[in-house]
C-alpha positions, 0 to 999 in steps of 0.5 A: 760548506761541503753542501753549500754553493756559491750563493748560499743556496744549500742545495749541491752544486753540479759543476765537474771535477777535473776529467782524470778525477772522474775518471779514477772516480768511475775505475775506483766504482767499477774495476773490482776484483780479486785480491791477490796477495802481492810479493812481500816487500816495500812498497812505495806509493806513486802519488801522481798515479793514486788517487782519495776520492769522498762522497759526502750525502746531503741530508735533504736527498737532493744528491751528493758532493764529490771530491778529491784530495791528493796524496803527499807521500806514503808506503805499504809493507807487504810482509811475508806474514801478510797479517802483519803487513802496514802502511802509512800514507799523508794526504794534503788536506788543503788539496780538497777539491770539488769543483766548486772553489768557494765550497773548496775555501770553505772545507779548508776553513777552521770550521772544517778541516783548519787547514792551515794549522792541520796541512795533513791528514794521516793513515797508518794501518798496523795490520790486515784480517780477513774477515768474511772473505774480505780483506780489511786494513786496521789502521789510524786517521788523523784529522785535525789532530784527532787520531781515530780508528779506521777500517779500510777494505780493500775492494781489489789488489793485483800486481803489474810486474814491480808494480801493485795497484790496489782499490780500497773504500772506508767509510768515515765519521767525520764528527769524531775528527770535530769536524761537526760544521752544518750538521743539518746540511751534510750527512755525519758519514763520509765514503772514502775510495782510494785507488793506489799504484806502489812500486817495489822498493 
């Protein structure tokens, strides 16, 4: 389970993740700023250079497990009505990661994710509001075969040339996807950070 070690003892475990996951981790907590609203057109997602990182509390306050996932496909359409705009992006489940592999097996088991008959998970957001002076992304999670609502802020957008680098944050309630395993273990939400580089069609 997200909260369980190797021994069965319940308290999170300590090991690293891999140096490039810590980093985006920190860049995705650190590197906010403006949004800048980028040229309309199509995006396409880079996935060796984006990232989806979670942070999952354990109910006993004795710290938080972080992972990774690693996105399969995925683009964004910028449109000249940015309001209108959207994207879609595949995350593979089984990629999950959290420095602890026993951990690992088990959030990919039938009683979490059940990866092997559910290998995605999928985002489709189908517009963008401004509410607050905060950009939000409307969109649908689809885990386990449950298509949820999901809101998606985005923290930071900025263009580098073709290039659009954006960081986002949602904050997810892992039981109305069933994924209700040791409740008592670990916390009903997860924060979820995304780190995006796209390229220009």
């Amino acid at each position: 389970a997200p909260g369980v070690g190797a021994t069965g003892d319940p308290r999170p475990m300590c090991r690293r993740l891999p140096a490039a996951t810590v980093a985006v981790m920190s860049e995705t907590l650190t590197d906010t700023g403006p949004v800048t609203i980028p040229p309309a057109g199509d995006y396409h997602i880079d996935r060796r250079h984006s990232a989806v990182t979670f942070t999952a509390r354990h109910l006993f306050g004795l710290g938080s497990v972080h992972g990774a996932f690693d996105i399969r496909a995925g683009h964004i359409h910028v449109a000249d009505d940015v309001g209108a705009s959207d994207a879609h992006a595949v995350i593979a489940a089984g990629s999950v990661r959290t420095g602890n592999a026993t951990r690992d097996a088990a959030i990919r088991s039938a009683g979490f994710l059940g990866t092997d008959a559910h290998p995605d998970i999928a985002f489709v957001g189908n517009r963008v509001e401004r509410v607050g002076g905060t950009w939000t992304l409307r969109g649908s999670l689809k885990v386990r075969g449950h298509a949820r609502p999901v809101d998606v802020r985005v923290d930071s957008a900025r263009t580098e040339g073709r290039r659009l680098v954006l960081r986002a944050t949602s904050r997810v309630d892992r039981y109305v996807f069933g994924v209700t395993a040791a409740k008592l273990l670990v916390a009903r939400h997860l924060t979820i950070s995304l780190v995006i580089m796209a390229e220009l069609a």
